[in-house]
C-alpha positions, 0 to 999 in steps of 0.5 A, spaced: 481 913 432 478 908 426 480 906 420 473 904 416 475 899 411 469 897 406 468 890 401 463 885 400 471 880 401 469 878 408 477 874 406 479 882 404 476 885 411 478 880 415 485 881 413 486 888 413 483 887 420 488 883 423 493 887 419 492 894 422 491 892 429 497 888 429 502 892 425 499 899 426 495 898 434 489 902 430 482 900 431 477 898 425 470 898 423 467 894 417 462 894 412 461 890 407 456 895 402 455 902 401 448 902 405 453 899 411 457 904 409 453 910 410 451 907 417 458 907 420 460 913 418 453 916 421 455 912 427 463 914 427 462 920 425 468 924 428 472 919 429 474 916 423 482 917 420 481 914 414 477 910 409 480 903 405 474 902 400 472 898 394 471 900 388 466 895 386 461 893 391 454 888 390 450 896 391 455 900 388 459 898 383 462 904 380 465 908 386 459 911 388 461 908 396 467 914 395 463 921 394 460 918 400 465 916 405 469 924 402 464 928 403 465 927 411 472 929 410 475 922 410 482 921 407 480 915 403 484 910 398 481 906 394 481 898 393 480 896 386 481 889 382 487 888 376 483 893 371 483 900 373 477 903 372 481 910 371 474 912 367 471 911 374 477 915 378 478 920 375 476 927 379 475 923 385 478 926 391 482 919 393 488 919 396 490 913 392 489 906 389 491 899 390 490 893 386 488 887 390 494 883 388 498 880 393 502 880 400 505 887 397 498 891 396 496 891 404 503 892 406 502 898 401 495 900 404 499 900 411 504 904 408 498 909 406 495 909 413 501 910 417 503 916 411 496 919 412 495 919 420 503 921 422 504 927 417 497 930 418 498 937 418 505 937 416 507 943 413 508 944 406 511 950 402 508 950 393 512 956 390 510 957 383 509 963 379 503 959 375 496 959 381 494 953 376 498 948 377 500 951 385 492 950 385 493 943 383 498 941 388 496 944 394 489 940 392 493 933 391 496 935 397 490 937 402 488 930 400 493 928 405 491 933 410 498 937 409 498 944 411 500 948 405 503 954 404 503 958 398 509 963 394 509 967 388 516 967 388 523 964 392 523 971 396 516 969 399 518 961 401 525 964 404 519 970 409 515 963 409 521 959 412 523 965 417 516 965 420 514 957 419 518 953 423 518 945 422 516 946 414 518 938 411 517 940 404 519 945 398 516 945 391 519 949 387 519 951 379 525 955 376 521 961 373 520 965 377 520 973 380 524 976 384 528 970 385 528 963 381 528 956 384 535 955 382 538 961 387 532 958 392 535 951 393 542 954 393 538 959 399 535 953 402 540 949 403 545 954 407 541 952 413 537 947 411 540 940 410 537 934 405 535 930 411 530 935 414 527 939 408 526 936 402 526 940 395 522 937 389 522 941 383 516 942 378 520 942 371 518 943 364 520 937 360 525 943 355 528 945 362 533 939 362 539 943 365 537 946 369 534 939 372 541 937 372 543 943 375 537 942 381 539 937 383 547 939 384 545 944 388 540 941 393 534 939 390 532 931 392 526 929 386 523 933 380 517 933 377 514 934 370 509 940 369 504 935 366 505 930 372 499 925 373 496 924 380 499 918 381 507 921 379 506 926 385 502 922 389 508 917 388 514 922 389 510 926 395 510 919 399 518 916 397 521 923 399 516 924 406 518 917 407 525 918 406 525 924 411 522 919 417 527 914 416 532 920 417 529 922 423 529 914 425 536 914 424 537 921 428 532 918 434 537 912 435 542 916 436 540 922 439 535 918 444 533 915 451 530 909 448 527 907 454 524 915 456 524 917 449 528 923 451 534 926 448 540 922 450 547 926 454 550 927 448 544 931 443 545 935 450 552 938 450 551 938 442 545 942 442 545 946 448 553 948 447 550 952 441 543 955 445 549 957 450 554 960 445 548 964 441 546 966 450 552 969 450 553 972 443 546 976 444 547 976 451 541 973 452 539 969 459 539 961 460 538 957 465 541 950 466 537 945 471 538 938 474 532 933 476 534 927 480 528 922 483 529 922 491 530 915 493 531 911 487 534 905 490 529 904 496 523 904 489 528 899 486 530 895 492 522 894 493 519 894 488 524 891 482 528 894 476 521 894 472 517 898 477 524 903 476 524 903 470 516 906 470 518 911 476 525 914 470 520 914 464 515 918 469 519 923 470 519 924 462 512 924 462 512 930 467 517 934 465 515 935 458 509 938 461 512 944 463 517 946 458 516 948 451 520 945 445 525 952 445 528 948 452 532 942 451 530 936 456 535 930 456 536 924 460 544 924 463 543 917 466 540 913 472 535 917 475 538 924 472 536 929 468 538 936 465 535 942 462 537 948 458 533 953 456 534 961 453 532 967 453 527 966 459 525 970 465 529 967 471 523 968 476 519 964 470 523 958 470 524 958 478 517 958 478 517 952 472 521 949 477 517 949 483 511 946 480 514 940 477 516 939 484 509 940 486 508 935 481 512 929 483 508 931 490 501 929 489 502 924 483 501 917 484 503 911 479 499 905 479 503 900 477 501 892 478 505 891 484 502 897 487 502 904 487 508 908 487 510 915 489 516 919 489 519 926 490 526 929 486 530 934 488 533 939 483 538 944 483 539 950 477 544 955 476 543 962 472 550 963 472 554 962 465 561 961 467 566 961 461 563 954 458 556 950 458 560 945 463 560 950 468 553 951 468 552 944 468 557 943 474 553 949 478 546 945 476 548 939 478 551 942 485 545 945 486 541 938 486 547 935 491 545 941 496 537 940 495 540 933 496 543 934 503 538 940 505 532 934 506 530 933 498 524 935 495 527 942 493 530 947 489 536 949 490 542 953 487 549 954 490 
């Protein structure tokens, strides 16, 4: 993955380059004019994430650098001097501008960047009964290679959300058939909260209490029918910002920091609802324990670092065989736990031997020598009265594999 950054400023480049390698770890190509341009983009073709681009360059000088870059489908953003040729970037399909002024525009370029790769086809829904201005939405929108969804009415956004999961935000206007904006905040946030799925409304400028009344009932922004590109772009990024740094925070709390898996207590808050809707629909569920074989002997030879790279291999190995409906999560040490619904126990069973086979083979090439490990792992199907019990059962499974020899499953 490239970032493309085009200037005849070798002190601009040189900058950006230093900038996005450092602070992003993304690797850059330069060109210095539009005919060097054009080569790269022949060369990289394929390869390249995003384009920074200046507005005036000795052979294009009046934005013709851009029709070339986007026709490759390259997100692009567009470098200009204290004056805003608007005449220029009007129409073009750039994402955004910025002015070449201070320490404060390359941190606004690397903001961009990051914006553009991480949220890539993050899901968007755009309910308005107007198609025009739906159309000029989700059009700004692709621009940041969202995947958007469009709705006629609140109905259609609510149908939408049944069958979509990972939706992040909702546009929304007030009038509307079957079911208004207003009665789809208030639906929405029943189940979704501000801090997962964002509600931006789509207003007139005579709609003002019923903006006041949005906002009461859930909305997070709002947006003026006659909004600039610049307005919505501004608010698109402030609200896919605000929803990342909730999920930093949650992250933080709810994670391993060493192996980015979820920590113990994200298990029991979780699991405990996935164990009481098993029950409630009396649906199957599987709980299973994983603890590597030997660890002290990895630790003792090789160090505590070495450990480390053994637990976080474990991660690397178990997400590879488990979908996002089961909930992995580190207990400590060198254990680990699973809980997964409504799944055929042979099936699991069978997951789990394969994990097993796994660990067998695999080798880690570490710097002070290649390292192998087992693990032993203990499962139980039984519910029990509370998830406790399925945990207490897994985890002596795991002491029966343990003591049968290691490098099996087994359940009690």
């Amino acid at each position: 993955m490239y970032i493309l950054i085009v200037d005849d400023s070798k002190s601009i480049c040189g900058t950006l380059e230093k900038l996005i390698s450092e602070e992003l770890g993304y690797k850059t190509i330069v060109a210095n004019d539009k005919h060097e341009c054009e080569e790269k983009l022949l060369e990289y073709k394929g390869k390249i994430a995003v384009a920074i681009l200046d507005l005036s360059l000795p052979d294009a000088p009046d934005g013709e650098v851009i029709d070339s870059v986007t026709k490759f489908n390259i997100p692009s953003i567009v470098l200009t001097g204290s004056e805003i040729r608007e005449d220029i970037l009007k129409d073009k399909d750039i994402v955004d501008y910025v002015i070449k002024e201070g320490r404060f525009a390359y941190e606004y370029i690397l903001s961009l960047i990051k914006r553009i790769i991480t949220t890539q086809n993050t899901k968007v829904i755009v309910a308005n009964h107007s198609k025009e201005i739906a159309s000029s939405a989700i059009k700004l929108l692709k621009r940041y290679r969202l995947s958007c969804f469009y709705a006629k009415d609140g109905q259609e956004v609510l149908d939408i959300l049944k069958k979509v999961k990972d939706v992040k935000l909702v546009f929304t206007d007030y009038s509307m058939p079957n079911m208004n904006g207003l009665e789809l905040t208030k639906k929405i946030r029943q189940s979704y909260s501000k801090d997962t799925l964002s509600i931006i409304t789509i207003t007139s400028t005579t709609e003002g209490n019923s903006l006041a009344k949005f906002l009461k009932f859930g909305a997070n922004d709002f947006l003026y029918k006659t909004f600039s590109e610049e307005e919505f772009f501004a608010k698109l990024n402030s609200n896919l910002e605000t929803l990342e740094l909730f999920e930093e925070i949650k992250n933080k709390a709810n994670k391993d920091y060493m192996t980015g898996m979820f920590n113990r207590r994200y298990f029991f808050d979780e699991g405990e609802l996935l164990y009481q809707k098993a029950v409630k629909d009396n649906q199957k569920i599987l709980v299973a324990m994983f603890d590597i074989d030997k660890f002290k002997n990895i630790n003792d030879t090789y160090g505590h670092d070495i450990g480390d790279i053994a637990i976080s291999e474990v991660a690397i190995i178990v997400n590879q065989f488990f979908n996002s409906d089961a909930i992995i999560s580190r207990f400590g040490g060198e254990e680990f736990c699973v809980i997964q619904s409504n799944i055929d126990e042979v099936k699991f069973v069978a997951t789990l031997e394969e994990i097993r086979k796994k660990f067998e083979t695999n080798i880690i090439n570490t710097e002070k020598g290649d390292i192998q490990y087992t693990v032993s792992v203990g499962y139980t199907s039984n519910k029990g009265k509370i998830l406790d019990d399925m945990v207490n059962a897994a985890d002596e499974g795991l002491y029966l594999a343990k003591n049968s020899g290691r490098n099996q499953v087994r359940t009690i």
